[in-house]
C-alpha positions as CSV (number, residue, x, y, z in Angstrom):
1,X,7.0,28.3,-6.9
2,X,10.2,26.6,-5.6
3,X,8.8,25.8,-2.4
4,X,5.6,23.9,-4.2
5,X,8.0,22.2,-6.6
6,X,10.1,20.7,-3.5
7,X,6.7,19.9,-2.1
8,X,5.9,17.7,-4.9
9,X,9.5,16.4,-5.3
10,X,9.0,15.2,-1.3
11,X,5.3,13.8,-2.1
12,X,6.3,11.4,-4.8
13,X,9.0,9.9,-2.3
14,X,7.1,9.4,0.5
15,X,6.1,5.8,1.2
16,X,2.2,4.2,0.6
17,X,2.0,4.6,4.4
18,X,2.8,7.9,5.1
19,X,0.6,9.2,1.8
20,X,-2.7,7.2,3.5
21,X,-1.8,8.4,7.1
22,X,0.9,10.4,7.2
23,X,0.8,11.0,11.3
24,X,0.5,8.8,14.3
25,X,-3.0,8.9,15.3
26,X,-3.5,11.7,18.1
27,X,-2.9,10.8,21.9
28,X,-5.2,13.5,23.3
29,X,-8.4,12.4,24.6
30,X,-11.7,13.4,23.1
31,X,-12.5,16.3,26.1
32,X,-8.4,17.1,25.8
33,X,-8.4,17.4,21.7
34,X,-12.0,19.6,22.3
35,X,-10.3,22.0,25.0
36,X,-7.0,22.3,22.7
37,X,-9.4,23.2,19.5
38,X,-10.9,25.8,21.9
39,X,-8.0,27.8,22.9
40,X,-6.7,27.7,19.0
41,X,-10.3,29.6,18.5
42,X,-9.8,31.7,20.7
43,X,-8.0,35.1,20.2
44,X,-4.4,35.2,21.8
45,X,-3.8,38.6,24.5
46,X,0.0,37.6,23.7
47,X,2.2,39.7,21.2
48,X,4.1,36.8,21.1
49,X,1.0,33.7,21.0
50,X,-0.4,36.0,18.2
51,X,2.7,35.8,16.2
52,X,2.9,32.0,16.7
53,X,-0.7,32.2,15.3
54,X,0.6,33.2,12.0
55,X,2.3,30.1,11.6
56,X,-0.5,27.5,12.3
57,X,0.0,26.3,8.8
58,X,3.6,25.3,9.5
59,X,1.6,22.4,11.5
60,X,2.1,19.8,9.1
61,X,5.5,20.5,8.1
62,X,6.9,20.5,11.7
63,X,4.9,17.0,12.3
64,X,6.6,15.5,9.8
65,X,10.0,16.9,10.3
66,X,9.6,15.7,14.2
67,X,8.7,12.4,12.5
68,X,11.3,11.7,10.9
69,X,13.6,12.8,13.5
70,X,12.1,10.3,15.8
71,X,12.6,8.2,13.4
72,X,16.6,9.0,12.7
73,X,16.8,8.5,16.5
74,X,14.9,5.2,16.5
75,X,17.5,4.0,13.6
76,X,20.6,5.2,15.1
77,X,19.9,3.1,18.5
78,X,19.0,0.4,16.2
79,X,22.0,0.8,14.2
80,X,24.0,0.8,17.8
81,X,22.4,-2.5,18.7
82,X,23.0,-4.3,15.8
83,X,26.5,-3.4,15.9
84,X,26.9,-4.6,19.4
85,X,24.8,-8.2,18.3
86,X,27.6,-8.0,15.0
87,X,30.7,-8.2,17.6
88,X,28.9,-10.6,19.9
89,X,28.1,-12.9,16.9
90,X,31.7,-12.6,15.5
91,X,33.1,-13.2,19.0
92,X,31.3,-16.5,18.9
93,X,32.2,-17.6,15.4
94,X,36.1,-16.8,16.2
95,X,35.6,-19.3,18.9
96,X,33.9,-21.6,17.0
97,X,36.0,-21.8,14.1
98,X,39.4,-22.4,16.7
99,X,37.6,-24.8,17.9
100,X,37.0,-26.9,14.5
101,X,40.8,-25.6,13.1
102,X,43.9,-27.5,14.2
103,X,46.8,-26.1,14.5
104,X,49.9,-25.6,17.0
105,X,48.4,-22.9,18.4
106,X,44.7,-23.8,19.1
107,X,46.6,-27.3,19.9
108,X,48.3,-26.0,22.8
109,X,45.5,-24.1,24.4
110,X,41.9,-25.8,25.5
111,X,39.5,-26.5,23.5
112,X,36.1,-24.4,23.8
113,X,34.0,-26.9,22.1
């Protein structure tokens, strides 16, 4: 019961996108996404395959946790390169406003403008 109330907790914030397609369309060919549909069928000689077997319906869940870790990744390099455009850009409007100001100090040195 907990684990379906958390469930619908997590559906009602996930975005119009992800409720209409919540995945990245699939990367496998059609002959690839046949052969892998083939071998789920098929009944694992593995102890270990066999146990994984069990947890097929996990599927879902792992997809969307490896989403949004992608996406946590994608948004911390973001968040890097923004910071390094932040300095850049406040680099630039240091210079730019010694260049307007006058004083002794921007007085005595040459002007960037």
């Amino acid at each position: 019961e907990r684990i379906l109330r958390l469930a619908e907790m997590c559906r009602k914030l996930e975005a119009e996108e992800e409720k209409v397609l919540p995945f990245y369309p699939c990367s496998l060919g059609e002959q690839e996404r046949q052969d892998a549909e083939q071998l789920l069928q098929e009944t694992p000689a593995e102890p270990l395959a066999q146990a994984l077997r069990d947890y097929v319906a996990m599927e879902r869940f792992w997809q969307r946790f490896n989403k949004a870790k992608l996406e946590e990744l994608a948004l911390v390099r973001e968040k890097a390169a923004l910071g390094l455009r932040n300095g850049r850009l406040r680099q630039l409007l240091r210079r730019y406003l010694q260049g307007i100001s006058v004083s002794q100090e921007v007085l005595s040195e040459p002007n960037p403008l």
